[in-house]
mmCIF file of the N, C-alpha and C atoms, coordinates in Angstrom:
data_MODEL
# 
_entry.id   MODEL 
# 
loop_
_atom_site.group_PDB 
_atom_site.id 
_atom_site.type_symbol 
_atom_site.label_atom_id 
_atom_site.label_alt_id 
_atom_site.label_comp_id 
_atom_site.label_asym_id 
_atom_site.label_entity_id 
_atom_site.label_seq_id 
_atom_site.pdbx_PDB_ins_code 
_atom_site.Cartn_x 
_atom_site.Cartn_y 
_atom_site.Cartn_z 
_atom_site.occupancy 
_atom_site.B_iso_or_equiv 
_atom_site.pdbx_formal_charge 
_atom_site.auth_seq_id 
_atom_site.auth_comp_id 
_atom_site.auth_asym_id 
_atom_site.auth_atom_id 
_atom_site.pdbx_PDB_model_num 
ATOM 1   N N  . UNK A 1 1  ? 0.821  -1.183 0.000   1.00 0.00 ? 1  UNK A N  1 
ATOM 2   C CA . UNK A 1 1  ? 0.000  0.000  0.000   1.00 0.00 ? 1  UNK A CA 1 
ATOM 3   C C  . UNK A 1 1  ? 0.872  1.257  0.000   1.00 0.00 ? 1  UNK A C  1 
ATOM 4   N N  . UNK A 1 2  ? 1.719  0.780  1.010   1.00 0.00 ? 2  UNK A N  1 
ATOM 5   C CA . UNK A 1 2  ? 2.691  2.154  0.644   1.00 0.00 ? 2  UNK A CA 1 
ATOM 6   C C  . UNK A 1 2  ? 3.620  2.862  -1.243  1.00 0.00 ? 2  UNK A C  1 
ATOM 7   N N  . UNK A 1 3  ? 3.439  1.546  -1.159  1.00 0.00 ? 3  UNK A N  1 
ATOM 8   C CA . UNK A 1 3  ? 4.252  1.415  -2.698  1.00 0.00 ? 3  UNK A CA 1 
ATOM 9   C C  . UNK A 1 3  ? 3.394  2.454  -3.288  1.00 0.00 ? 3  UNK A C  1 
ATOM 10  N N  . UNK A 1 4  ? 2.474  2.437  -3.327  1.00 0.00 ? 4  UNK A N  1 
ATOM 11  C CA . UNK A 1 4  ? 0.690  2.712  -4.048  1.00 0.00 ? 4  UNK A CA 1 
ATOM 12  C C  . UNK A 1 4  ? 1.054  4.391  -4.216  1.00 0.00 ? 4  UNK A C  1 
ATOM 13  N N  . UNK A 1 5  ? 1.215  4.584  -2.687  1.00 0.00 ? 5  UNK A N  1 
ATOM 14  C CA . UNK A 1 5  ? 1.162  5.847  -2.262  1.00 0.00 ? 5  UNK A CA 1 
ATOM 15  C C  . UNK A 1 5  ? 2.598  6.329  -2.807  1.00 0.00 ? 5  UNK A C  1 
ATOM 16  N N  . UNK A 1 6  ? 3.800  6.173  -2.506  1.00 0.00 ? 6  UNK A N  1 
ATOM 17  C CA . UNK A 1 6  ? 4.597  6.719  -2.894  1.00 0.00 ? 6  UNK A CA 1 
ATOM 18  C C  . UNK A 1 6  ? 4.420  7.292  -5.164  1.00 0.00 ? 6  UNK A C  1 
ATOM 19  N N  . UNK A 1 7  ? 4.295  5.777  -5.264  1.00 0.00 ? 7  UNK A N  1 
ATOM 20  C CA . UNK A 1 7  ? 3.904  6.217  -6.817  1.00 0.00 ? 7  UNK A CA 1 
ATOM 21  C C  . UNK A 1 7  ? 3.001  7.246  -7.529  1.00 0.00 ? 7  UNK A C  1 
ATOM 22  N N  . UNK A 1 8  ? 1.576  7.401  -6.640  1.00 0.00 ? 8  UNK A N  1 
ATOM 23  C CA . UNK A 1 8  ? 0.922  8.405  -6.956  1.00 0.00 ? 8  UNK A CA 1 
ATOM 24  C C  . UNK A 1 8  ? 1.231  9.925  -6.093  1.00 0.00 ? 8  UNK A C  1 
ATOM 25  N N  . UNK A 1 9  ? 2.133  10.159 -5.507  1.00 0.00 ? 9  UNK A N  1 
ATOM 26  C CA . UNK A 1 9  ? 2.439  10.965 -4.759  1.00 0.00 ? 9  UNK A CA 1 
ATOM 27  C C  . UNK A 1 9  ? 3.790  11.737 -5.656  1.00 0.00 ? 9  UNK A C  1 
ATOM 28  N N  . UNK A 1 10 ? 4.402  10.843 -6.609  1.00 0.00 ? 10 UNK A N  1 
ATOM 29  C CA . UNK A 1 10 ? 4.951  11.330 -7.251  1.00 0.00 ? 10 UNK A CA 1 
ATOM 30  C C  . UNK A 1 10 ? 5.140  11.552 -8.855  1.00 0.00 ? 10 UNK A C  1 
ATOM 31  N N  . UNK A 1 11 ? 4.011  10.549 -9.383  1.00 0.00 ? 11 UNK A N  1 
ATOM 32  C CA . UNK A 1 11 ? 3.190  11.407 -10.340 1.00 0.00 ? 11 UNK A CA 1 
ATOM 33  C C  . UNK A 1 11 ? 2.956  12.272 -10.384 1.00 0.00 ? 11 UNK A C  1 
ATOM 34  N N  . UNK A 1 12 ? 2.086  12.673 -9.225  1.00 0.00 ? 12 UNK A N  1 
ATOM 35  C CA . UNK A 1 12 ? 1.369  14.348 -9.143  1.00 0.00 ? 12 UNK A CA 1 
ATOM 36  C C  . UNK A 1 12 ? 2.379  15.480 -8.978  1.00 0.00 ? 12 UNK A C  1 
ATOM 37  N N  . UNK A 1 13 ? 3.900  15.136 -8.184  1.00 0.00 ? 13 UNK A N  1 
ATOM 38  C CA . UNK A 1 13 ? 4.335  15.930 -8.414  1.00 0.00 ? 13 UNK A CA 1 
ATOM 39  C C  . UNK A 1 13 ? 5.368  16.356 -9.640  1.00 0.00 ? 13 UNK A C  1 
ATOM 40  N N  . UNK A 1 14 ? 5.125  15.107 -10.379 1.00 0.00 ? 14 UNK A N  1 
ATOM 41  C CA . UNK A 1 14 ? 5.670  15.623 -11.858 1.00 0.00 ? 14 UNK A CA 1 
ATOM 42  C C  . UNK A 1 14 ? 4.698  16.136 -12.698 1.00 0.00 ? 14 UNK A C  1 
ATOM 43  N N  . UNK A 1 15 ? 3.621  15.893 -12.828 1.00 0.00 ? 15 UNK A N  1 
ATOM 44  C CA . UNK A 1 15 ? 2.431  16.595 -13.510 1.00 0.00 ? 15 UNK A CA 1 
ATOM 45  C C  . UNK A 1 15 ? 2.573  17.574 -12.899 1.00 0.00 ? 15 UNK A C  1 
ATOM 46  N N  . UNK A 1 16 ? 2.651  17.636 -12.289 1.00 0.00 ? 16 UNK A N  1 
ATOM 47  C CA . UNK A 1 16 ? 2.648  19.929 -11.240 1.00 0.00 ? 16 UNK A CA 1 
ATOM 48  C C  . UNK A 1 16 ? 3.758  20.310 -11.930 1.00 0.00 ? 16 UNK A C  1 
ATOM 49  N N  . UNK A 1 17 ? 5.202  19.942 -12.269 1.00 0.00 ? 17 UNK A N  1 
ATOM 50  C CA . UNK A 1 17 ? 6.465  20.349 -12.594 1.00 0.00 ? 17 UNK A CA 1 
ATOM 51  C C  . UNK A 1 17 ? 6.465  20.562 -13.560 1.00 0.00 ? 17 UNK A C  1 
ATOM 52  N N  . UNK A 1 18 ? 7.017  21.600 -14.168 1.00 0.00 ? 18 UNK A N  1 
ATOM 53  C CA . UNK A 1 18 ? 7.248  22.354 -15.353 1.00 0.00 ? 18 UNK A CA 1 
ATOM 54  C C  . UNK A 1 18 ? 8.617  21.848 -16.403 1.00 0.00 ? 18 UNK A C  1 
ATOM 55  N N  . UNK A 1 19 ? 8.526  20.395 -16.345 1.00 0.00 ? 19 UNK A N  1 
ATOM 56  C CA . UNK A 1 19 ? 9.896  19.318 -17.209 1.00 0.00 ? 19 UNK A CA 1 
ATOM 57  C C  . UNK A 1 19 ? 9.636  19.629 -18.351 1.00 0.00 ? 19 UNK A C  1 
ATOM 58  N N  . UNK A 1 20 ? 10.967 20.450 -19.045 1.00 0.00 ? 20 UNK A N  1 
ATOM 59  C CA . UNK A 1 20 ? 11.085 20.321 -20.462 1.00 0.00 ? 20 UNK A CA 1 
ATOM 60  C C  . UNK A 1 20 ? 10.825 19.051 -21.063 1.00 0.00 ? 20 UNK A C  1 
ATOM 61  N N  . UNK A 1 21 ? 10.030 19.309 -21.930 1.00 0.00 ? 21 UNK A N  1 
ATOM 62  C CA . UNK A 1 21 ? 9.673  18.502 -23.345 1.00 0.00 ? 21 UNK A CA 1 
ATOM 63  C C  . UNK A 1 21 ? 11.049 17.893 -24.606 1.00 0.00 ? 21 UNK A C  1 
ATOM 64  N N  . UNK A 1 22 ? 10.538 16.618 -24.662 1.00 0.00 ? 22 UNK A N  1 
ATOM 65  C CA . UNK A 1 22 ? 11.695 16.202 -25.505 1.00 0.00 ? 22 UNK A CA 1 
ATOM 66  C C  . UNK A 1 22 ? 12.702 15.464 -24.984 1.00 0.00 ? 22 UNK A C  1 
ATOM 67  N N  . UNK A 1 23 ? 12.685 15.221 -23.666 1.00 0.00 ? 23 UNK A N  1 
ATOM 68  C CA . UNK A 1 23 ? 13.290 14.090 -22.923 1.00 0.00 ? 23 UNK A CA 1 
ATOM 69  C C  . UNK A 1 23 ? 12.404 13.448 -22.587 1.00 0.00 ? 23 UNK A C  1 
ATOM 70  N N  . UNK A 1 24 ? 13.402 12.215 -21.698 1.00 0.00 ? 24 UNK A N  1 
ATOM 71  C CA . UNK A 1 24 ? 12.778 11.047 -21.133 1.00 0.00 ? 24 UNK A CA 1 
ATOM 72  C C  . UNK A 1 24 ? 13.218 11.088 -19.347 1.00 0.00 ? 24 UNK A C  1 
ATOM 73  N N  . UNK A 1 25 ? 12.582 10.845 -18.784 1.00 0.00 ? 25 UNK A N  1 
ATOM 74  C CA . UNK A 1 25 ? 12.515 11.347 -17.168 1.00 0.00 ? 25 UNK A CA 1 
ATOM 75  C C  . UNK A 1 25 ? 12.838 10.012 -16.156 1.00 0.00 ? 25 UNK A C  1 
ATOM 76  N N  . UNK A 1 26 ? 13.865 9.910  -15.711 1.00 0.00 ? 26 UNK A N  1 
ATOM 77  C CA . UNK A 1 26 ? 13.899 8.502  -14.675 1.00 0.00 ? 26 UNK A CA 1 
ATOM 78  C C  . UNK A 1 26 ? 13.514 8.892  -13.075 1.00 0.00 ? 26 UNK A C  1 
ATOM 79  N N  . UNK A 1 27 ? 12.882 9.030  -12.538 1.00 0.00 ? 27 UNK A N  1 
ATOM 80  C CA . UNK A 1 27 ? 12.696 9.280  -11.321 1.00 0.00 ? 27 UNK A CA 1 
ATOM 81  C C  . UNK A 1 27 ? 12.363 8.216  -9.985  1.00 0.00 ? 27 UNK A C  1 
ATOM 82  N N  . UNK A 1 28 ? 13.653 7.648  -9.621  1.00 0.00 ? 28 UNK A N  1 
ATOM 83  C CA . UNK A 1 28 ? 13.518 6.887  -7.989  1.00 0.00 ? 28 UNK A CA 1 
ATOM 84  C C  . UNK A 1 28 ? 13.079 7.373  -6.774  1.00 0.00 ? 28 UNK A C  1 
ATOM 85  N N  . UNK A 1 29 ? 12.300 6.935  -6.019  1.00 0.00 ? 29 UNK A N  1 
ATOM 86  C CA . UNK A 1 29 ? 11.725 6.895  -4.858  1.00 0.00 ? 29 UNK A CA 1 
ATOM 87  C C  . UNK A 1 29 ? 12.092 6.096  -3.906  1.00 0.00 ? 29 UNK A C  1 
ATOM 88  N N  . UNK A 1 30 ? 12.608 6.153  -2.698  1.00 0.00 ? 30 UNK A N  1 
ATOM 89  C CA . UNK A 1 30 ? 12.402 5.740  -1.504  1.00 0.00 ? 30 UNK A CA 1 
ATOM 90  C C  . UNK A 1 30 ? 11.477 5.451  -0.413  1.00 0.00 ? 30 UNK A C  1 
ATOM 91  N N  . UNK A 1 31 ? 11.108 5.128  0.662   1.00 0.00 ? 31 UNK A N  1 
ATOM 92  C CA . UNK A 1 31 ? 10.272 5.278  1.365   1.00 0.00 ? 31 UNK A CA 1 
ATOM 93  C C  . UNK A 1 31 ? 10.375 6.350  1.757   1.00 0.00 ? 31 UNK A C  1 
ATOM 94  N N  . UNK A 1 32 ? 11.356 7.227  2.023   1.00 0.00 ? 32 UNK A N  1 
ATOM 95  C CA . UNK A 1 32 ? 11.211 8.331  2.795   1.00 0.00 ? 32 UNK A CA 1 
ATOM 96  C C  . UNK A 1 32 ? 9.901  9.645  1.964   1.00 0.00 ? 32 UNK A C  1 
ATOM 97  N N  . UNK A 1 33 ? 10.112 8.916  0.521   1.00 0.00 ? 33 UNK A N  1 
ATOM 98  C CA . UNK A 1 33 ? 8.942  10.354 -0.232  1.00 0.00 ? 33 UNK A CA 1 
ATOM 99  C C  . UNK A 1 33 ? 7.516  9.992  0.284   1.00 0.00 ? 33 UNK A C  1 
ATOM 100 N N  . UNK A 1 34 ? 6.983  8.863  1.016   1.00 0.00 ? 34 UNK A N  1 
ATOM 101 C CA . UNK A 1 34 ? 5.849  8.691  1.846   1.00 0.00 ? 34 UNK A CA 1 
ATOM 102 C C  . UNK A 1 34 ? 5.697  9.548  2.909   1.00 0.00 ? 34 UNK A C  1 
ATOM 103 N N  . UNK A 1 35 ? 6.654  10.359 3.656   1.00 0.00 ? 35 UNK A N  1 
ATOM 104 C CA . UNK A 1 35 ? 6.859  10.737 4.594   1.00 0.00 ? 35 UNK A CA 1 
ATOM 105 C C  . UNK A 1 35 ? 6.915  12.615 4.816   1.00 0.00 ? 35 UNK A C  1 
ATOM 106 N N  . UNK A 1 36 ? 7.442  12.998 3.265   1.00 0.00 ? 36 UNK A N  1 
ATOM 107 C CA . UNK A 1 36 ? 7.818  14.330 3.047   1.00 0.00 ? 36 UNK A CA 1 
ATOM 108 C C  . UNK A 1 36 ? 6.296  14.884 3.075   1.00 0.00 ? 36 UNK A C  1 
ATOM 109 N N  . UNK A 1 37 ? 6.013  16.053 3.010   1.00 0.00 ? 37 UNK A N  1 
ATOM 110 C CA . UNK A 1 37 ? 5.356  17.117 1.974   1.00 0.00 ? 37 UNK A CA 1 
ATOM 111 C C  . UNK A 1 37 ? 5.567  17.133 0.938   1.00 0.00 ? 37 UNK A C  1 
ATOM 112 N N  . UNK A 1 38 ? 4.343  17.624 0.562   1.00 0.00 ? 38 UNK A N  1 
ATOM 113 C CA . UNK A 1 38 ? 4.021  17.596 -1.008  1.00 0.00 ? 38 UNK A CA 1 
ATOM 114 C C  . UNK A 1 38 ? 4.727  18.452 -1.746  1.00 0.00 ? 38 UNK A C  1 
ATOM 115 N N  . UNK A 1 39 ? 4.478  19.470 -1.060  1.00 0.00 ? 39 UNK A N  1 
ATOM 116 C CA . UNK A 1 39 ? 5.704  20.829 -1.506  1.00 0.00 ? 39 UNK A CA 1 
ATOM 117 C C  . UNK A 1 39 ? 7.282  20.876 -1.772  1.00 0.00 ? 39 UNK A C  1 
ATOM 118 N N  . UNK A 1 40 ? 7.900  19.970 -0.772  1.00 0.00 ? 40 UNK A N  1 
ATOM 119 C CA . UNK A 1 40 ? 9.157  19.214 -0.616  1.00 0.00 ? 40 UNK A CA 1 
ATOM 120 C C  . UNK A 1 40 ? 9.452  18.239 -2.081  1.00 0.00 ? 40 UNK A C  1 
ATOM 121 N N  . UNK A 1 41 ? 8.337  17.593 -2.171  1.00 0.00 ? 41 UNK A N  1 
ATOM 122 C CA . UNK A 1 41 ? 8.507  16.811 -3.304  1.00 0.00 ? 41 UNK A CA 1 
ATOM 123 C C  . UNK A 1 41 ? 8.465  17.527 -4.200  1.00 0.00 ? 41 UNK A C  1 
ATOM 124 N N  . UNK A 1 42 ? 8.004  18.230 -4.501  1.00 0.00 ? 42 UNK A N  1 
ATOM 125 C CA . UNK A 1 42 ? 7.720  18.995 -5.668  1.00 0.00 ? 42 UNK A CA 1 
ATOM 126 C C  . UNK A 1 42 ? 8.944  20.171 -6.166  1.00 0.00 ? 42 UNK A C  1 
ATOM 127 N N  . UNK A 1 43 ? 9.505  20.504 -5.470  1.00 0.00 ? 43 UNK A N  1 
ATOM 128 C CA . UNK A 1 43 ? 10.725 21.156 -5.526  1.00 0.00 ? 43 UNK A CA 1 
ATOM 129 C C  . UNK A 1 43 ? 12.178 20.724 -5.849  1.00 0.00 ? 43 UNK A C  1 
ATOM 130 N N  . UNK A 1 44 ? 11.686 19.036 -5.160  1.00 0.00 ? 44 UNK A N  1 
ATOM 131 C CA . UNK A 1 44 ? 12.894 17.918 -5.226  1.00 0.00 ? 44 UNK A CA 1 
ATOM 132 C C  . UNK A 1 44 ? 13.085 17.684 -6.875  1.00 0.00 ? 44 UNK A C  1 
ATOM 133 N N  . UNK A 1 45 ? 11.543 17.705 -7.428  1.00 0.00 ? 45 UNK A N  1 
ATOM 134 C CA . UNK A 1 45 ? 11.404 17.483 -8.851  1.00 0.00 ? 45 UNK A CA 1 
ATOM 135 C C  . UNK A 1 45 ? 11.812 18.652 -10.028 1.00 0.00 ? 45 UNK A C  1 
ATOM 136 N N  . UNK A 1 46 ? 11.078 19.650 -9.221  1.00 0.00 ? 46 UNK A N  1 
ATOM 137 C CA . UNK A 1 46 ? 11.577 20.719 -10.271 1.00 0.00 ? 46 UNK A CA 1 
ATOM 138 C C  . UNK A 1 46 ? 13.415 21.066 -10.006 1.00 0.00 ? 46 UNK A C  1 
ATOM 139 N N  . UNK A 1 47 ? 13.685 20.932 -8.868  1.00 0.00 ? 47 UNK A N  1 
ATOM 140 C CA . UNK A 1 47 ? 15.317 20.737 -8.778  1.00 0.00 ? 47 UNK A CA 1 
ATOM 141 C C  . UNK A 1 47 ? 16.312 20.069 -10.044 1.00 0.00 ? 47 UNK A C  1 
ATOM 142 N N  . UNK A 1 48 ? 15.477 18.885 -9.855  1.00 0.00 ? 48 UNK A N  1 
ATOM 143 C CA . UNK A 1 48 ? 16.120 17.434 -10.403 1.00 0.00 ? 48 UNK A CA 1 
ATOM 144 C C  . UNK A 1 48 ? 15.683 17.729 -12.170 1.00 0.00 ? 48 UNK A C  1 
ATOM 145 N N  . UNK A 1 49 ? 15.202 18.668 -12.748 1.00 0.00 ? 49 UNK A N  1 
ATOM 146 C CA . UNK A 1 49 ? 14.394 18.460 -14.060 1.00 0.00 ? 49 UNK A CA 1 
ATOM 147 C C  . UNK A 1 49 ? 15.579 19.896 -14.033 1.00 0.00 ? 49 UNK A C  1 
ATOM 148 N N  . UNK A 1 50 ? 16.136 20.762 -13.123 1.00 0.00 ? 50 UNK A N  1 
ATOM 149 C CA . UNK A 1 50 ? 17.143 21.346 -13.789 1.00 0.00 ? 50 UNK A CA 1 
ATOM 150 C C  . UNK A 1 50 ? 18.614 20.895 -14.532 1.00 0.00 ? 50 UNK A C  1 
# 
């Protein structure tokens, strides 16, 4: 269940993120992204897409 959650928890925060077009995106998760804010994640992403 957690699995569940981490995966859709970080979907959403790539759909929120503003990732250039024309690549391909690898993004790993831990348990700990069950645990963060949403906001946290979401910053982690737009970070990581720089």
């Amino acid at each position: 269940m957690q699995r569940n959650r981490i995966k859709r928890r970080l979907r959403a925060a790539i759909s929120a993120a503003s990732l250039p077009v024309g690549f391909d995106y690898v993004f790993l998760a831990g348990p700990e992204v069950a645990a963060i804010d949403f906001a946290t994640l979401k910053g982690w992403v737009d970070k990581a897409a720089r």
